[in-house]
N, C-alpha and C positions, 0 to 999 in steps of 0.2 A: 848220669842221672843223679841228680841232687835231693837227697834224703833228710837232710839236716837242717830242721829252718827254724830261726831266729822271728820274730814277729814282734816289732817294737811299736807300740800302742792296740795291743790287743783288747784290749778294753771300750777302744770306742767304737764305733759305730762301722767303719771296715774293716778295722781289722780284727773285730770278732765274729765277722761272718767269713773273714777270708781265712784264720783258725779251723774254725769247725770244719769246713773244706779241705782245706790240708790234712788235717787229721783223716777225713771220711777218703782223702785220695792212697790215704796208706804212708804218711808223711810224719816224720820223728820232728815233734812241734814244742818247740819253747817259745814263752812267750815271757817278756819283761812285763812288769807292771809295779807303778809306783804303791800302788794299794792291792796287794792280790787276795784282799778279802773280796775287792769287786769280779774276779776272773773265777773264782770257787767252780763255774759248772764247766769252766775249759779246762781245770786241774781234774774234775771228773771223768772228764771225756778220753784221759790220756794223756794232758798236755805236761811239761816242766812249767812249772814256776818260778822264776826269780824275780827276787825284787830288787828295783832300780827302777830310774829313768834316764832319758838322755842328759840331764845337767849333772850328772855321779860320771863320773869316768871311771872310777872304780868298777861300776856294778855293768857298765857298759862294757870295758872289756871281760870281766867274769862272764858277761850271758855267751858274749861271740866265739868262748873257745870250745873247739871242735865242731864248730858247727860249718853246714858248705856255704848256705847262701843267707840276708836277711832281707825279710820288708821292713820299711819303713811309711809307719799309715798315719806319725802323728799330725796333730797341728799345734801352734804353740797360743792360737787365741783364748784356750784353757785356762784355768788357773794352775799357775804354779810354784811352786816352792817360796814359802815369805822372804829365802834371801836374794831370789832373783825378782822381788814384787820392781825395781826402780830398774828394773834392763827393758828394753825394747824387745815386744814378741818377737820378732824377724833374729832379732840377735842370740836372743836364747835359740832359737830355732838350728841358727847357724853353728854355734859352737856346740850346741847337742849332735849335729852330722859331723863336724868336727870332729868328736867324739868319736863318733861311731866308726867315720874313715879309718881315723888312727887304731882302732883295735880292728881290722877290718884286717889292714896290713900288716902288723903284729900276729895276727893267726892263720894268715891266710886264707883268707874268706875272699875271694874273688868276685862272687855274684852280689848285686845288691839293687833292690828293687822302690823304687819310690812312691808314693802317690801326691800329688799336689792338686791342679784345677786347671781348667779352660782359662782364657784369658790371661794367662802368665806370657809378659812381655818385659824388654828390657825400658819400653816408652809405655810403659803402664801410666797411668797418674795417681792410682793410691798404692802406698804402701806395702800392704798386704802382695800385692800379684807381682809389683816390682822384687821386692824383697824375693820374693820365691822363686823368682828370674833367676836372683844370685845365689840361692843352693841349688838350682838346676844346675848352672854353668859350673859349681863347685863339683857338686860330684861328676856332672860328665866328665871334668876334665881331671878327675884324683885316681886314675890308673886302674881305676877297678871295672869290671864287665857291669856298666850301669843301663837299667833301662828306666826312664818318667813317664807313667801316663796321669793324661792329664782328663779328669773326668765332669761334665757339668753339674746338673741336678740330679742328684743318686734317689733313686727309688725306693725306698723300703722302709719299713719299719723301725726308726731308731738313728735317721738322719733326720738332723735338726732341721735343715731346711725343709726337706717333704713333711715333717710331721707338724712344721706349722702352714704347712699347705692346705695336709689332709683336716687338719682340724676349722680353718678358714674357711673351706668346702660344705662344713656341716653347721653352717653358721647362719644368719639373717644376714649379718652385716659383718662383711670381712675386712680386718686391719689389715693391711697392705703397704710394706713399707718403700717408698718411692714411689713413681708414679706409673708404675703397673704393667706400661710397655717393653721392659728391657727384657729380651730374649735369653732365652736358655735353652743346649742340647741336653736330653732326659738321657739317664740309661737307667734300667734296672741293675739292683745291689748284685743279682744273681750272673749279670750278664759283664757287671763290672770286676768279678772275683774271678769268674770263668776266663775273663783277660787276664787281669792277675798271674793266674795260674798258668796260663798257656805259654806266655812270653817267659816263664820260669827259668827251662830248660830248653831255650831257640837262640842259640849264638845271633840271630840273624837280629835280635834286638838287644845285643847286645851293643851299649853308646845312641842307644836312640833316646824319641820322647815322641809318646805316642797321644794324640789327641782321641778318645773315645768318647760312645756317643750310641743311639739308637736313630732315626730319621728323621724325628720327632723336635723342634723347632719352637718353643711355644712362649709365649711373654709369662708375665708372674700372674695378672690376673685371667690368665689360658688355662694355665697351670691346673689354675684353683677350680673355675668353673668344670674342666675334663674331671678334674677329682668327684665332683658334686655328680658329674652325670653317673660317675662309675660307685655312687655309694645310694643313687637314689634320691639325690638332695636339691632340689630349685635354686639355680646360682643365687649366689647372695650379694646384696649391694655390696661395690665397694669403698674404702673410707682409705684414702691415700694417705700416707704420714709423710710431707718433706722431710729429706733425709738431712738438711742443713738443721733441723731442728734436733733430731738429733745427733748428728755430729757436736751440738751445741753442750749437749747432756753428754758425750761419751765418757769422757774425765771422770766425772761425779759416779758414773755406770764402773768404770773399771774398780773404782776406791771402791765399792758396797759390793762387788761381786770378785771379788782378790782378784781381778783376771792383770795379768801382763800390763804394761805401760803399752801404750798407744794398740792396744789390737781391737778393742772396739768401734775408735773411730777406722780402722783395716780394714774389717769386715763389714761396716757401711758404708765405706768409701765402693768397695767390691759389688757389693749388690747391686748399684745404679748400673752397674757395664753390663752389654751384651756378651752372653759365655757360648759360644756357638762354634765355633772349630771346625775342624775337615778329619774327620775318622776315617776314612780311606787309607790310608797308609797302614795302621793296625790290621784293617778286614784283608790284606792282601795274603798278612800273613798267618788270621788266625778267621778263617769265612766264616764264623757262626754269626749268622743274621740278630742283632740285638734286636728284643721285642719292643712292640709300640709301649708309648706312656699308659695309654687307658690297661693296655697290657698287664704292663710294671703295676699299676694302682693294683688292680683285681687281684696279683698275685701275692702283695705286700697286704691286703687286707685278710687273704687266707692266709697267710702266715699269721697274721696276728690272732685270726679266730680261733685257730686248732692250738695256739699254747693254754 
């Protein structure tokens, strides 16, 4: 039984829900964080603090010792650090698990758990899902007991995708970037940590990659409309934005918002693809039925009413 967990990107949007969890399962939780003024209520809860991220190899190996297993929940479309502003997102991304490999095997840290996306291929066509091909393939094959799940549209409160969902849904006229057909598999945040957690301690995904997912199938303007029905709202028109137009603007988007070289045009090269998988392989080995999206909505708006 693995006691000791490393959680690198606990700050954003999984891995601060997959935090609190570990802690509430009775679990000895560090967590890295480049700013741990933003983590204050997980250093509340119980958790370590250290600061670093994965571009410090320094602070990278300090968090991994003595610890038995880590996740790894970032992404590197963020901004980060001004001397990495002229590397490629995918690249920082890369020598960040780099990083983390090599202090993995320096303390003995055998387990190590990933999260990426649906649609990761090695014949992807944008960047983004290609790129994350080659840290899938890196760590499966860096000797350590590795599992990837790969998850579509996360449900809940505090992923950027759903919350420009949810807010689209409560709207007259909803911006919608692409042309509104591309499919997505949904899961809920809840049902997506509960994998997280399950695959922890099961040899049996250990060297996998697991496509997760709820039954749930839906295009982006599906999406939006089920959000509307599950808030009480009259679907609202929608107002397409070709995504060559912005692709046109990503450059000028990356310079005014410090993010990475080339991850904006990434992450809208990304959105136009269908993200729909086969989660079978997971359910065989962990049966908890993920719930519907209207589901996920309903439970992601009670969380948000009771804070």
């Amino acid at each position: 039984m693995m006691k000791k967990i490393l959680v690198i990107g606990a700050s954003g949007f999984v891995g601060s829900y997959l935090t609190r969890q570990l802690v509430a399962d009775g679990y000895s939780v560090r967590c890295l964080a480049r700013n741990p003024g933003k983590v204050k209520d997980l250093a509340n809860s119980g958790c370590e603090i250290f600061k670093g991220d994965i571009t410090d190899r320094s602070s990278i190996q300090h968090a991994l010792k003595s610890m038995d297993a880590v996740y790894v929940t970032i992404h590197t479309l963020a901004p980060q650090h001004a001397d990495t502003a002229d590397q490629g997102f995918m690249d920082i991304e890369m020598k960040g698990l780099q990083h983390i490999v090599d202090a993995c095997q320096q303390h003995q840290v055998h387990r190590l758990i990933y999260v990426t996306s649906l649609g990761i291929s090695a014949s992807s066509t944008d960047a983004w899902t290609r790129g994350r091909w080659k840290t899938q393939q890196y760590l499966l094959n860096s000797g350590l007991n590795v599992t990837v799940l790969q998850p579509g549209m996360i449900v809940g409160i505090g992923g950027l995708g759903f919350n420009t969902v949810l807010a689209n849904a409560q709207k007259r006229l909803a911006f919608v970037v692409g042309n509104g057909r591309n499919k997505l598999r949904c899961i809920a945040i809840n049902d997506l940590i509960y994998d997280l957690i399950g695959v922890l301690n099961e040899p049996k995904a250990y060297g996998q990659c697991y496509e997760v997912g709820s039954d749930d199938v839906l295009t982006s303007d599906q999406l939006i409309d089920a959000a509307a029905d599950v808030v009480g709202h009259s679907h609202p028109k929608k107002l397409h934005i070709p995504l060559t137009l912005l692709r046109f603007a990503a450059p000028l988007i990356e310079r005014i918002a410090k993010a990475p070289k080339g991850s904006m045009k990434g992450a809208l090269d990304s959105l136009g693809e269908d993200l729909i998988g086969d989660p079978s392989a997971l359910r065989t080995l962990l049966p908890r039925q993920p719930i519907a999206y209207k589901q996920a909505v309903e439970q992601a708006l009670t969380v948000y009413r009771n804070k």
